[in-house]
mmCIF file of the N, C-alpha and C atoms, coordinates in Angstrom:
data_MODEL
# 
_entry.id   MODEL 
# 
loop_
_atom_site.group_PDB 
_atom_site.id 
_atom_site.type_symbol 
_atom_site.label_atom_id 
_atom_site.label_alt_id 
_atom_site.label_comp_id 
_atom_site.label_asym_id 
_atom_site.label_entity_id 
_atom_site.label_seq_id 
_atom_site.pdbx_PDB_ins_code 
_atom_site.Cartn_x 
_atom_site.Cartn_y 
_atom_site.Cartn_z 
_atom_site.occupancy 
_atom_site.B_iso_or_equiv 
_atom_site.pdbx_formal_charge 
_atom_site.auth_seq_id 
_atom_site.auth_comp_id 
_atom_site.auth_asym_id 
_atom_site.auth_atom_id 
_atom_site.pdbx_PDB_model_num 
ATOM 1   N N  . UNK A 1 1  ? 8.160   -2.741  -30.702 1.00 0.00 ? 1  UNK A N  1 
ATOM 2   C CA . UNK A 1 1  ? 8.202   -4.149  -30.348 1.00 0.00 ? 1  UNK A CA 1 
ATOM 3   C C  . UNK A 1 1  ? 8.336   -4.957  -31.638 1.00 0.00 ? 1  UNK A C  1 
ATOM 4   N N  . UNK A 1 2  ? 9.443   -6.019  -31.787 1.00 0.00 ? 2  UNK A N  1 
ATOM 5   C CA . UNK A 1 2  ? 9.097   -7.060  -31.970 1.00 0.00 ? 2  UNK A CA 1 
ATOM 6   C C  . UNK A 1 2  ? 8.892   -8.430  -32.081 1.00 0.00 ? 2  UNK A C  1 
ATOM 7   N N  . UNK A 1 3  ? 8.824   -9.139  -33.396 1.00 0.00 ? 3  UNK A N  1 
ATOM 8   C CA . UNK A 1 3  ? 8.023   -10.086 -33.664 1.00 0.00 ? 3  UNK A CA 1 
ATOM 9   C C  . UNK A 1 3  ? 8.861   -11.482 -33.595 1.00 0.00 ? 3  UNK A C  1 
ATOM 10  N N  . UNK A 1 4  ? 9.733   -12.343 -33.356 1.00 0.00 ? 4  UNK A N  1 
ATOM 11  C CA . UNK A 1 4  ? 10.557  -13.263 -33.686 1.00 0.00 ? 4  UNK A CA 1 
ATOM 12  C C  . UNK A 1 4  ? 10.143  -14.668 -33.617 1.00 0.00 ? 4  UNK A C  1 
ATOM 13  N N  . UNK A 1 5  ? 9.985   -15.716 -34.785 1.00 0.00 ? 5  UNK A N  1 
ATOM 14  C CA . UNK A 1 5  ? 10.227  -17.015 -34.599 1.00 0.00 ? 5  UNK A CA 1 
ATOM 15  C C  . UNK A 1 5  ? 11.444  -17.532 -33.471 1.00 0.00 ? 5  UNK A C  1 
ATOM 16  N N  . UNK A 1 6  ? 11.210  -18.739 -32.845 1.00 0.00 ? 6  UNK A N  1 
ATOM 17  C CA . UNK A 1 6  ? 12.086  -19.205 -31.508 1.00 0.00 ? 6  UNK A CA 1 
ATOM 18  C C  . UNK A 1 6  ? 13.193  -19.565 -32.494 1.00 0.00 ? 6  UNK A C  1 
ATOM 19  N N  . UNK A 1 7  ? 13.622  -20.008 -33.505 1.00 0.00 ? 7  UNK A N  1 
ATOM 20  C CA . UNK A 1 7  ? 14.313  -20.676 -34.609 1.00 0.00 ? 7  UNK A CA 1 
ATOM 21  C C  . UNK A 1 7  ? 15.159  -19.047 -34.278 1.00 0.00 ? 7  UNK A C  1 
ATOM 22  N N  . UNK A 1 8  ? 14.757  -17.621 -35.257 1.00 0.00 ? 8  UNK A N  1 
ATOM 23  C CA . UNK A 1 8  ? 15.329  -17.165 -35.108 1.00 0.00 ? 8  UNK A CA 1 
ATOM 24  C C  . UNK A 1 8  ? 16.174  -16.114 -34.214 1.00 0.00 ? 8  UNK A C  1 
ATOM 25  N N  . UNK A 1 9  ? 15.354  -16.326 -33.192 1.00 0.00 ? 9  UNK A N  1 
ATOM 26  C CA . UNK A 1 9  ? 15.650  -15.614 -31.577 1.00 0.00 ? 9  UNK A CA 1 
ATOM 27  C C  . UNK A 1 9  ? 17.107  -16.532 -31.325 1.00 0.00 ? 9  UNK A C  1 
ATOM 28  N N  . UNK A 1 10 ? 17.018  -18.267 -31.211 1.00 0.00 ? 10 UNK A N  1 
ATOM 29  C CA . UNK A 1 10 ? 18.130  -18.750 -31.011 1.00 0.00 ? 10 UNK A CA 1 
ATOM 30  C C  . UNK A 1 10 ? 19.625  -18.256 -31.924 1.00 0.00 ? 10 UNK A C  1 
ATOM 31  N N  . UNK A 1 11 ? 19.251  -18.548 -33.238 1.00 0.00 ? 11 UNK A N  1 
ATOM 32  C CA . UNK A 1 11 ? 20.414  -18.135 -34.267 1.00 0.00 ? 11 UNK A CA 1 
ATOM 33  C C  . UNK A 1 11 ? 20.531  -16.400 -34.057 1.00 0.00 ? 11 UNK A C  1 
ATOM 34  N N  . UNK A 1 12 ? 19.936  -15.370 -33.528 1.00 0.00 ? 12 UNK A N  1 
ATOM 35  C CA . UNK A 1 12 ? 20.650  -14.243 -33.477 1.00 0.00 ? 12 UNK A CA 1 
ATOM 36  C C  . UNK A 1 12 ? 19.871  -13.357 -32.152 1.00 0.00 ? 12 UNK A C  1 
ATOM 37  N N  . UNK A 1 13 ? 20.266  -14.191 -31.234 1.00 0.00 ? 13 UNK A N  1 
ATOM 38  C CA . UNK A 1 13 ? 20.040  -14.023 -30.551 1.00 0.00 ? 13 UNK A CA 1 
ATOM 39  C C  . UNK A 1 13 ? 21.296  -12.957 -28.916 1.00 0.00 ? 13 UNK A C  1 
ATOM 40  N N  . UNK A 1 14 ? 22.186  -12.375 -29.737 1.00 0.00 ? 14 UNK A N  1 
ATOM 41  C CA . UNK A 1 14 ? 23.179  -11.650 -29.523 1.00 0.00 ? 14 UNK A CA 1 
ATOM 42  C C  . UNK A 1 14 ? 22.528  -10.333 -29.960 1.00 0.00 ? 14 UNK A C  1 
ATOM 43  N N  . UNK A 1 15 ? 22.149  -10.131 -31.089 1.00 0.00 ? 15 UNK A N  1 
ATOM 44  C CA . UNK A 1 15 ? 21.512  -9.247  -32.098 1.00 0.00 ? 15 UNK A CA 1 
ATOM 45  C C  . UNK A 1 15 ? 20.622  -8.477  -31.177 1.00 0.00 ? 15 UNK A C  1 
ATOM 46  N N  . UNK A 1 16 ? 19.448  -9.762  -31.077 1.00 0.00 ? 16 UNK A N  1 
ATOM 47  C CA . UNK A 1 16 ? 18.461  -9.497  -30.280 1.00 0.00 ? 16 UNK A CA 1 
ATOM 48  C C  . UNK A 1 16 ? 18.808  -8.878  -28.870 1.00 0.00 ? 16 UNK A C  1 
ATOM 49  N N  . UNK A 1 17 ? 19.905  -9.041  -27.892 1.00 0.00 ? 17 UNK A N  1 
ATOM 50  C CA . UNK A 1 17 ? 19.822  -8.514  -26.559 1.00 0.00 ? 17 UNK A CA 1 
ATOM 51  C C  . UNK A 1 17 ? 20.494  -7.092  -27.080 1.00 0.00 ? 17 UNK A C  1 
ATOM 52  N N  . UNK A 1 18 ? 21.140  -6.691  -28.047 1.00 0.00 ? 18 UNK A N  1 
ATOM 53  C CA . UNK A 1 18 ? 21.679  -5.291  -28.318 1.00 0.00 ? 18 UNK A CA 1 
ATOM 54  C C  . UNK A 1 18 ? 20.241  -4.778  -28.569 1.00 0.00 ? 18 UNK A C  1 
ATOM 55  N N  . UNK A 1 19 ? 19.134  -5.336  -29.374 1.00 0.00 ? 19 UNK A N  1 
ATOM 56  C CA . UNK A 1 19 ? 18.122  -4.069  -29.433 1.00 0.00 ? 19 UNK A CA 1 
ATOM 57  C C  . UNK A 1 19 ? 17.140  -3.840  -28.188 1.00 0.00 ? 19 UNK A C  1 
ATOM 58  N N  . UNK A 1 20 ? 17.254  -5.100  -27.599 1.00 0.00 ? 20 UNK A N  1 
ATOM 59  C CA . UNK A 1 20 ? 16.360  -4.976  -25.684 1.00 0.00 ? 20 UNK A CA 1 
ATOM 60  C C  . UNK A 1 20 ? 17.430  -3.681  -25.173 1.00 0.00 ? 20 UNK A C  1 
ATOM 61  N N  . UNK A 1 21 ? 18.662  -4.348  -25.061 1.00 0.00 ? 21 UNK A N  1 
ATOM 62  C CA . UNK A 1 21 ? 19.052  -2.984  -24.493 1.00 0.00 ? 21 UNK A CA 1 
ATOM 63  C C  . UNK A 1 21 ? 19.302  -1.755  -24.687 1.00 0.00 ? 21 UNK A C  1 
ATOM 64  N N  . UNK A 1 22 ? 18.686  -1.330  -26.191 1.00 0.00 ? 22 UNK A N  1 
ATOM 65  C CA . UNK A 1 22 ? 18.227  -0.582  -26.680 1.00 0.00 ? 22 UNK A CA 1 
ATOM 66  C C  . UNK A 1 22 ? 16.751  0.340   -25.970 1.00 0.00 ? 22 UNK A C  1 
ATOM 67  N N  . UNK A 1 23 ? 16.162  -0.311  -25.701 1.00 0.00 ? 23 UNK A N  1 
ATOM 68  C CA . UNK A 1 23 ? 14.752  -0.060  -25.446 1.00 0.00 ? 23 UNK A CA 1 
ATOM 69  C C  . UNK A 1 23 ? 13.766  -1.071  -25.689 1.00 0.00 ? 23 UNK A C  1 
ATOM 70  N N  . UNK A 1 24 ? 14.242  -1.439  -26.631 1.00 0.00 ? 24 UNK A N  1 
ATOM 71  C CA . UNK A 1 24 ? 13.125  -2.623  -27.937 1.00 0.00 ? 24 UNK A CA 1 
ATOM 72  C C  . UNK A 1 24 ? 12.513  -3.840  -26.432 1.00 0.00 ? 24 UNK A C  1 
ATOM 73  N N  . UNK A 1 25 ? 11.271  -3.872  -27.444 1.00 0.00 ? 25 UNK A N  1 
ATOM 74  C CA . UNK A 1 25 ? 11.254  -5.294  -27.042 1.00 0.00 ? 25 UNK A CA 1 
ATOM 75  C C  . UNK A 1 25 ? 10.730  -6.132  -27.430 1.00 0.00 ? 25 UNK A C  1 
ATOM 76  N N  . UNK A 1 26 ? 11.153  -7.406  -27.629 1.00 0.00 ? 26 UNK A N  1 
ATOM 77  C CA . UNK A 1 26 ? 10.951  -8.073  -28.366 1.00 0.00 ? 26 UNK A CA 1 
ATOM 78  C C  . UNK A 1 26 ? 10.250  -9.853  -27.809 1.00 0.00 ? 26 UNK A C  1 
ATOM 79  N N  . UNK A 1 27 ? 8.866   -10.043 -28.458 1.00 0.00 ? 27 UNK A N  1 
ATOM 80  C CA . UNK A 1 27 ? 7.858   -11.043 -28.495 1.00 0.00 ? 27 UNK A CA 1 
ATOM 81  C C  . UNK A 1 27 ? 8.526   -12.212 -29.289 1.00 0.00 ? 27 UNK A C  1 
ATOM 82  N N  . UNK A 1 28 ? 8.954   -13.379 -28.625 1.00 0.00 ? 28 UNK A N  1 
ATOM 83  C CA . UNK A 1 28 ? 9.338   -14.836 -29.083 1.00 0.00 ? 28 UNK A CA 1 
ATOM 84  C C  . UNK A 1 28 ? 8.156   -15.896 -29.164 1.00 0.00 ? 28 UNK A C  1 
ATOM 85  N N  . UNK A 1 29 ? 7.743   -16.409 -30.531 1.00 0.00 ? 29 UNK A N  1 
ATOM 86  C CA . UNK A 1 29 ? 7.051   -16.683 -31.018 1.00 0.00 ? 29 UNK A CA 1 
ATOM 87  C C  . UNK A 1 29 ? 7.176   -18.519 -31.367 1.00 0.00 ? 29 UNK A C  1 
ATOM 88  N N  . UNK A 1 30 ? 6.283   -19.291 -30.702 1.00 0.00 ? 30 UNK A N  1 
ATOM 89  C CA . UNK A 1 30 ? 6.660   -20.872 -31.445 1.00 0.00 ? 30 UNK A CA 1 
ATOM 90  C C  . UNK A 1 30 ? 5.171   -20.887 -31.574 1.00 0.00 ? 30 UNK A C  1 
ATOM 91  N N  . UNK A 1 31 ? 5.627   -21.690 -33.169 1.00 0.00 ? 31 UNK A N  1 
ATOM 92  C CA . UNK A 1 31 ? 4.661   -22.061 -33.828 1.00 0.00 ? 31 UNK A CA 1 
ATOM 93  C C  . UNK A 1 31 ? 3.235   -20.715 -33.952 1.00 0.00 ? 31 UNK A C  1 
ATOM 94  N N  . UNK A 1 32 ? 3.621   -19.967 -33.896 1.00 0.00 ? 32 UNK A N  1 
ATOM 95  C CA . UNK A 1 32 ? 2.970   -18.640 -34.114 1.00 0.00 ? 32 UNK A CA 1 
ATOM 96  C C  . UNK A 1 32 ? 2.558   -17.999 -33.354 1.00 0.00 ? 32 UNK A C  1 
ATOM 97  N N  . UNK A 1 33 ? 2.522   -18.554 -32.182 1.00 0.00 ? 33 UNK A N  1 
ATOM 98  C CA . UNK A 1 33 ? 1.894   -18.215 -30.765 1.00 0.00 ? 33 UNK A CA 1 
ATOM 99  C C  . UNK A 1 33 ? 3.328   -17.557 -29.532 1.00 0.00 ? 33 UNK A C  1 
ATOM 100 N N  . UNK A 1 34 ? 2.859   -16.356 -29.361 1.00 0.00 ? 34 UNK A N  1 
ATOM 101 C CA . UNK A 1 34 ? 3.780   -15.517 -28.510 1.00 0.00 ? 34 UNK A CA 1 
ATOM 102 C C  . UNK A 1 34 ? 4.093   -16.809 -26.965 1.00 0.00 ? 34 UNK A C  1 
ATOM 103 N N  . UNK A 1 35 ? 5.159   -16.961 -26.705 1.00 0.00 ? 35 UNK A N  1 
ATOM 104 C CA . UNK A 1 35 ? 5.675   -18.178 -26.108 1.00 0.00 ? 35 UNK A CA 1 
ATOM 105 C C  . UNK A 1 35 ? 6.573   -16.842 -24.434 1.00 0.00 ? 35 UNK A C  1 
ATOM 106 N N  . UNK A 1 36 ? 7.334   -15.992 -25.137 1.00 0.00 ? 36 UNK A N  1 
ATOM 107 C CA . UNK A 1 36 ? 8.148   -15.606 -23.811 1.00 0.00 ? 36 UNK A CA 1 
ATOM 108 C C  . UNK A 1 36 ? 8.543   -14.109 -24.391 1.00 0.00 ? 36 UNK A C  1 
ATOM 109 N N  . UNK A 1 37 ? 9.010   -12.758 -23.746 1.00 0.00 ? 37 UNK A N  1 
ATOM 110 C CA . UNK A 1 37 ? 9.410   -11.707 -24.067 1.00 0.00 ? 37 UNK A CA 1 
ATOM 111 C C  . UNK A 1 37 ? 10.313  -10.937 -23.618 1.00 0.00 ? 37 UNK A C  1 
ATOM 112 N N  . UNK A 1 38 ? 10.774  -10.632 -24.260 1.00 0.00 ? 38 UNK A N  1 
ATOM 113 C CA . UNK A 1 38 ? 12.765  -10.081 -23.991 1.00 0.00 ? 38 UNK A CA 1 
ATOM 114 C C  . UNK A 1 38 ? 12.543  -8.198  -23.842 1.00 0.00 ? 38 UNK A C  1 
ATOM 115 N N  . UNK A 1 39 ? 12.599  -8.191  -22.613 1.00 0.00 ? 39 UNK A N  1 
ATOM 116 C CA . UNK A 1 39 ? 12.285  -6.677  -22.131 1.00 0.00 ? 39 UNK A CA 1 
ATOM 117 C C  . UNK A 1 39 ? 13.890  -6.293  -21.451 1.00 0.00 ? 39 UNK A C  1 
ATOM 118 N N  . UNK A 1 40 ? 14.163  -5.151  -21.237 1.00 0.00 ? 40 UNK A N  1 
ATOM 119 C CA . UNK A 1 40 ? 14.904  -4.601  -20.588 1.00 0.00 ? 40 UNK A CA 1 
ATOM 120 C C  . UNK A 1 40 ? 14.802  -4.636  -19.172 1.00 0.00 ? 40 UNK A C  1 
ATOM 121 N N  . UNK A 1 41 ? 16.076  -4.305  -18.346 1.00 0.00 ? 41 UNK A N  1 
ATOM 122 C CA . UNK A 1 41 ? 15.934  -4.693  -16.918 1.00 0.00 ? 41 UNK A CA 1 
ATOM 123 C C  . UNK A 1 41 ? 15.263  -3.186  -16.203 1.00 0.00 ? 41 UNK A C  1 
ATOM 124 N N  . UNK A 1 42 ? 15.579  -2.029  -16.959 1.00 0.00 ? 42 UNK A N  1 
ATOM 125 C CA . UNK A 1 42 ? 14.280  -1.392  -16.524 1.00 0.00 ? 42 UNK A CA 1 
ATOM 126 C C  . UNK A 1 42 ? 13.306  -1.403  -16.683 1.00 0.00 ? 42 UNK A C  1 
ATOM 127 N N  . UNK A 1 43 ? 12.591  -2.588  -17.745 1.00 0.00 ? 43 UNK A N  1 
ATOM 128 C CA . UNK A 1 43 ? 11.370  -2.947  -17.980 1.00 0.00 ? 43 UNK A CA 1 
ATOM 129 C C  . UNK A 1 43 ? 10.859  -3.203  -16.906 1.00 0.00 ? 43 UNK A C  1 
ATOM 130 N N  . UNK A 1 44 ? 11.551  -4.234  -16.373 1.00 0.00 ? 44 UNK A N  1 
ATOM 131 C CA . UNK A 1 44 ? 11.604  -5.225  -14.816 1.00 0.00 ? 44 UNK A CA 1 
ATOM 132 C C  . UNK A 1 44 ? 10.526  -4.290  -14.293 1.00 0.00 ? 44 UNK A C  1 
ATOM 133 N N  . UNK A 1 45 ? 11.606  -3.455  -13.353 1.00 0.00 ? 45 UNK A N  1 
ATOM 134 C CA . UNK A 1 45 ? 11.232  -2.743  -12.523 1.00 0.00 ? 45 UNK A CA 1 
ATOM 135 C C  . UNK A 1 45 ? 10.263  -1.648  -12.914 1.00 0.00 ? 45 UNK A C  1 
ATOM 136 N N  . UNK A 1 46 ? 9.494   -1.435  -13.823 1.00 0.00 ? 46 UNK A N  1 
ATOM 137 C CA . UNK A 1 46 ? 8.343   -0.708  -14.253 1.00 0.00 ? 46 UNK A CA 1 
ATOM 138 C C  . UNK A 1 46 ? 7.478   -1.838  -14.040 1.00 0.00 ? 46 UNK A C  1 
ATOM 139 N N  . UNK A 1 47 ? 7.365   -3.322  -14.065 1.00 0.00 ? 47 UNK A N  1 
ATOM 140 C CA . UNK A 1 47 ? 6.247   -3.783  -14.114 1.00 0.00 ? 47 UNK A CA 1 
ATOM 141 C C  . UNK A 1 47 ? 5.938   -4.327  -12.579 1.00 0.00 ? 47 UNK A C  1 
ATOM 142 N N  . UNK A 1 48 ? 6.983   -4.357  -12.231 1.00 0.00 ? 48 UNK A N  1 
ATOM 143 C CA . UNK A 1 48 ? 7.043   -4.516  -10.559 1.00 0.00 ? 48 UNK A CA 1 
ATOM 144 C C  . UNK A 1 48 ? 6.043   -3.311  -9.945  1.00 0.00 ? 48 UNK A C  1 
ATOM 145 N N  . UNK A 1 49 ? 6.616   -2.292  -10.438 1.00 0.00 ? 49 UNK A N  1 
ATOM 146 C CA . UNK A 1 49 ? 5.836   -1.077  -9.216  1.00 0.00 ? 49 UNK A CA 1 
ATOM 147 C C  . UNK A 1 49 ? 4.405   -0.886  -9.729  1.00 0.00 ? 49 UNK A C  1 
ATOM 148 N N  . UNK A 1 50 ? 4.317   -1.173  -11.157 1.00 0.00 ? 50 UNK A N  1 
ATOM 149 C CA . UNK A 1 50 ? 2.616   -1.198  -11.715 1.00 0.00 ? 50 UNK A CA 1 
ATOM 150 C C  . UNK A 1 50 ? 2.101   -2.439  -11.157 1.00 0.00 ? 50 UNK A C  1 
ATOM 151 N N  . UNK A 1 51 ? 2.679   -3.495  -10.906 1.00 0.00 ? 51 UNK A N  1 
ATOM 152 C CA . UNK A 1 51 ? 1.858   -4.383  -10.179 1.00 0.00 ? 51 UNK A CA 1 
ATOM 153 C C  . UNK A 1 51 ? 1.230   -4.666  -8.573  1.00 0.00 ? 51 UNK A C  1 
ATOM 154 N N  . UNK A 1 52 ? 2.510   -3.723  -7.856  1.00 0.00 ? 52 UNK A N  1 
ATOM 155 C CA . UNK A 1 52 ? 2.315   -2.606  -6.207  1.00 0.00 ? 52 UNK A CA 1 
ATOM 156 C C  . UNK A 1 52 ? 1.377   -2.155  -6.497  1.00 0.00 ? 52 UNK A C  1 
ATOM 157 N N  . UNK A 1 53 ? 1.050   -1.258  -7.681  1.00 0.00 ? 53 UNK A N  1 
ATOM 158 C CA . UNK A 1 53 ? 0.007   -0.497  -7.857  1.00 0.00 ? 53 UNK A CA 1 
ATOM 159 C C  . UNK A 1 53 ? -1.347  -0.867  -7.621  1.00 0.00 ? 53 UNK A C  1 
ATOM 160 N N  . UNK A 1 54 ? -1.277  -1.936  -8.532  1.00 0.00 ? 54 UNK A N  1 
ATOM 161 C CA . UNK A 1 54 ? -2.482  -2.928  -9.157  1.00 0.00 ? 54 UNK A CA 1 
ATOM 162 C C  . UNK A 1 54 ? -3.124  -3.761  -7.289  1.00 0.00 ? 54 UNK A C  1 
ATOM 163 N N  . UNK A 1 55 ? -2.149  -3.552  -6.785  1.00 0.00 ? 55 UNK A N  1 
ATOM 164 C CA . UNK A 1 55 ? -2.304  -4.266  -5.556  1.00 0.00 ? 55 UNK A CA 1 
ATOM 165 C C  . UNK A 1 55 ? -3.235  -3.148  -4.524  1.00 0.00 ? 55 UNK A C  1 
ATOM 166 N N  . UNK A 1 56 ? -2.308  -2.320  -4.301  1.00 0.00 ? 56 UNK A N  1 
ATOM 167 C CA . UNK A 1 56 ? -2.479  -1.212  -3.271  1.00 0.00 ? 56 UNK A CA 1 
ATOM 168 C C  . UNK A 1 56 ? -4.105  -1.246  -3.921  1.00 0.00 ? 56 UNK A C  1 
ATOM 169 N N  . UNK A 1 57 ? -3.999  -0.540  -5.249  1.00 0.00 ? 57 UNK A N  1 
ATOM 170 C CA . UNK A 1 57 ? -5.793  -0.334  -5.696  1.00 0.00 ? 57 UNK A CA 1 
ATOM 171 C C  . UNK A 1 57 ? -6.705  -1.206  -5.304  1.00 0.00 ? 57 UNK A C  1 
ATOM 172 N N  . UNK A 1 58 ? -6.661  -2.844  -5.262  1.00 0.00 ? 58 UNK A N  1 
ATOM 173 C CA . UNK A 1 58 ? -7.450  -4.038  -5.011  1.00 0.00 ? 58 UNK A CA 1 
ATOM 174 C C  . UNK A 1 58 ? -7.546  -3.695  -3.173  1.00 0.00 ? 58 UNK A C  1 
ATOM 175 N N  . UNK A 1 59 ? -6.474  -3.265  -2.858  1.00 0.00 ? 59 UNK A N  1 
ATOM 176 C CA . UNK A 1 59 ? -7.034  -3.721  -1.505  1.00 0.00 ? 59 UNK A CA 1 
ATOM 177 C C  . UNK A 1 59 ? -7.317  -2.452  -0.789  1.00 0.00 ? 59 UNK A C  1 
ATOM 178 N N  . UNK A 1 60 ? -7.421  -0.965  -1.756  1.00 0.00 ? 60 UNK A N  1 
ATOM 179 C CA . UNK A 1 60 ? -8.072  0.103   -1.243  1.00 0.00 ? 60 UNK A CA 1 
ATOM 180 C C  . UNK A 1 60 ? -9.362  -0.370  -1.722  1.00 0.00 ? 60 UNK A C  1 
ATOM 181 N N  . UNK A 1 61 ? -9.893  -1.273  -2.578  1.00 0.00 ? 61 UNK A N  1 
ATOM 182 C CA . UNK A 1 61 ? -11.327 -1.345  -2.687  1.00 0.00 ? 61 UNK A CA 1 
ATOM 183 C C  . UNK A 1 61 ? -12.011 -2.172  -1.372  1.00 0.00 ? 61 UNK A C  1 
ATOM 184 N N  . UNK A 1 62 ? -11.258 -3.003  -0.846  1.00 0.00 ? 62 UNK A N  1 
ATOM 185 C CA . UNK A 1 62 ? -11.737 -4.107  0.097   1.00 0.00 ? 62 UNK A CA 1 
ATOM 186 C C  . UNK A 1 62 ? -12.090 -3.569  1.011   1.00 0.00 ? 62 UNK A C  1 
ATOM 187 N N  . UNK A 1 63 ? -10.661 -2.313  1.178   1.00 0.00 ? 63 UNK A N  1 
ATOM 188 C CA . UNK A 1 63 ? -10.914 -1.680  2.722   1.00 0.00 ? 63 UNK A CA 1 
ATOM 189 C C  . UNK A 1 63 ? -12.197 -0.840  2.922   1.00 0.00 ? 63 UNK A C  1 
ATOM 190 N N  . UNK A 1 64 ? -12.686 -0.372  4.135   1.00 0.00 ? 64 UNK A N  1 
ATOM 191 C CA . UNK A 1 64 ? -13.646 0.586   4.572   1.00 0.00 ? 64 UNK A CA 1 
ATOM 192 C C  . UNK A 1 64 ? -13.916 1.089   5.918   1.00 0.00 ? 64 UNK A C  1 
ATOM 193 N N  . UNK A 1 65 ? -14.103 2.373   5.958   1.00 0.00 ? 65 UNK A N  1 
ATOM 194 C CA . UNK A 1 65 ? -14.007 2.702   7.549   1.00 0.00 ? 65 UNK A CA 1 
ATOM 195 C C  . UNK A 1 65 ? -15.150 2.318   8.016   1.00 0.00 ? 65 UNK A C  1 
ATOM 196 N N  . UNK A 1 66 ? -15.819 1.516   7.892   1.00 0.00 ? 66 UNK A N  1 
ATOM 197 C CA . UNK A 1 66 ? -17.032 0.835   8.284   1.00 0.00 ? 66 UNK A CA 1 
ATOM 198 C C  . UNK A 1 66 ? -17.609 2.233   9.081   1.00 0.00 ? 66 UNK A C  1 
ATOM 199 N N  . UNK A 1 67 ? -18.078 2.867   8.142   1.00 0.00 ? 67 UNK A N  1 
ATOM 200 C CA . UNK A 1 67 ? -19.340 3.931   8.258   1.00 0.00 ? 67 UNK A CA 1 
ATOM 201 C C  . UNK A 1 67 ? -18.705 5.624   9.205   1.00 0.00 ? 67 UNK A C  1 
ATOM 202 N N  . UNK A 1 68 ? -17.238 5.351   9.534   1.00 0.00 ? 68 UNK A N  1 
ATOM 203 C CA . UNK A 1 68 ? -16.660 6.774   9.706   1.00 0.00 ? 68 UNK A CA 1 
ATOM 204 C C  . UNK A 1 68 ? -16.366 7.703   8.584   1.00 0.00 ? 68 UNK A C  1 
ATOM 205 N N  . UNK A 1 69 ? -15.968 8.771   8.517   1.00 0.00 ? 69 UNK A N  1 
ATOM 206 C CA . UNK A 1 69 ? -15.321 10.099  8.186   1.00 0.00 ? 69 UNK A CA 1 
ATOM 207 C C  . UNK A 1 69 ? -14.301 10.123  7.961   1.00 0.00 ? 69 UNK A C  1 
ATOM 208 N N  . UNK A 1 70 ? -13.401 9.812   6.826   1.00 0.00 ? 70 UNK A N  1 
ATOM 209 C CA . UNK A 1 70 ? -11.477 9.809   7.107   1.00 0.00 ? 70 UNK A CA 1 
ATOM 210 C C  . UNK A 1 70 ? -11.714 11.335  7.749   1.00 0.00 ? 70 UNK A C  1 
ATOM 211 N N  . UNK A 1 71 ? -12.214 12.742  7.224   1.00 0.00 ? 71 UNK A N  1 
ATOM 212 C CA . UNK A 1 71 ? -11.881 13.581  8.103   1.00 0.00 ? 71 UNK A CA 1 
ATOM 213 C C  . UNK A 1 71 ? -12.119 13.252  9.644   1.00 0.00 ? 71 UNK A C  1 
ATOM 214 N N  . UNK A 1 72 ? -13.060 12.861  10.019  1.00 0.00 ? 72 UNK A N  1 
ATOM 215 C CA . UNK A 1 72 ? -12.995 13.097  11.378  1.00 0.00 ? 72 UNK A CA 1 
ATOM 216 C C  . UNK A 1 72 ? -11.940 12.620  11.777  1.00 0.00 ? 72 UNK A C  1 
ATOM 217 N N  . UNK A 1 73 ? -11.972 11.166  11.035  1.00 0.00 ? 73 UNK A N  1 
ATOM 218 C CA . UNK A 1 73 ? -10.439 10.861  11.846  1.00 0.00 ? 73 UNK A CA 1 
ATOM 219 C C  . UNK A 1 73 ? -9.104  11.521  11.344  1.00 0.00 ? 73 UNK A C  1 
ATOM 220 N N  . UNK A 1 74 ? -9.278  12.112  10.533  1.00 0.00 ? 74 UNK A N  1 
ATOM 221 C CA . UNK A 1 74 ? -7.921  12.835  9.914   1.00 0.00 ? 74 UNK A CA 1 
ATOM 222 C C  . UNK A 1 74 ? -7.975  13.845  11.263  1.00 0.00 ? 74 UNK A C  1 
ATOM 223 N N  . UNK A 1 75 ? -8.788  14.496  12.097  1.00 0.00 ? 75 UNK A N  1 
ATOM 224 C CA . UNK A 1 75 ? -9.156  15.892  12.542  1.00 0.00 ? 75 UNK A CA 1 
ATOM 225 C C  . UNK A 1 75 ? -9.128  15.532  14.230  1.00 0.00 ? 75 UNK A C  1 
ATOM 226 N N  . UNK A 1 76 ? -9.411  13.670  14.511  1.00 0.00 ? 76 UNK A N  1 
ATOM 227 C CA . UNK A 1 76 ? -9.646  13.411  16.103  1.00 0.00 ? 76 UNK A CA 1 
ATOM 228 C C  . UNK A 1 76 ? -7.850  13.807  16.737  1.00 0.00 ? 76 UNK A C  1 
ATOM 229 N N  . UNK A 1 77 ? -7.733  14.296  18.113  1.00 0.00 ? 77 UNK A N  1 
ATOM 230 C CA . UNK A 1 77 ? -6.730  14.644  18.224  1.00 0.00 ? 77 UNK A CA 1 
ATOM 231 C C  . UNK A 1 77 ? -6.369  15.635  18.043  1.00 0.00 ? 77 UNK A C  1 
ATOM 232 N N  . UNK A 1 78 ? -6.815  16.687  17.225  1.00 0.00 ? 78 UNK A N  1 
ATOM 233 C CA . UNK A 1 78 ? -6.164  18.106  16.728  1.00 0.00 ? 78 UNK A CA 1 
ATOM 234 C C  . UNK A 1 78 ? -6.659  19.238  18.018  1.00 0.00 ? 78 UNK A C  1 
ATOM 235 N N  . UNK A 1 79 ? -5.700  19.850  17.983  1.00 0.00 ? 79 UNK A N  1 
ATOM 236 C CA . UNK A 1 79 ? -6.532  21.313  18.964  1.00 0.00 ? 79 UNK A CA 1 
ATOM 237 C C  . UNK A 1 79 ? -7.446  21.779  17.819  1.00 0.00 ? 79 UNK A C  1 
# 
């Protein structure tokens, strides 16, 4: 990863999308403070499905079989 003033992200900023689509990625910086970040479009979609993730996990904590067995119920129905 890196580091770029907004000054120089604008002036070479051609530069900059050859090394994103590289892999790189690169943190745009105003006034010293990280402002926006230039990821790849398979970046995208890696942070998409970690955030499904992040989801599914939050709302397997909420859920509960209010005091059943997933086996039993995995097992009700079976010969």
């Amino acid at each position: 990863m890196i580091t770029v003033g907004v000054f120089e992200a604008k002036t070479h900023l051609s530069t900059l999308l050859d090394r994103v689509a590289a892999g790189e990625e690169v943190v745009i910086t105003k006034h010293g403070r990280p402002v926006a970040r230039l990821v790849g479009e398979q970046e995208i979609d890696r942070v998409r499905v970690n955030d499904a993730f992040e989801k599914l996990r939050a709302l397997r904590k909420r859920t509960t079989l209010a005091g059943l067995s997933w086996k039993e119920l995995r097992d009700e129905g079976r010969p």
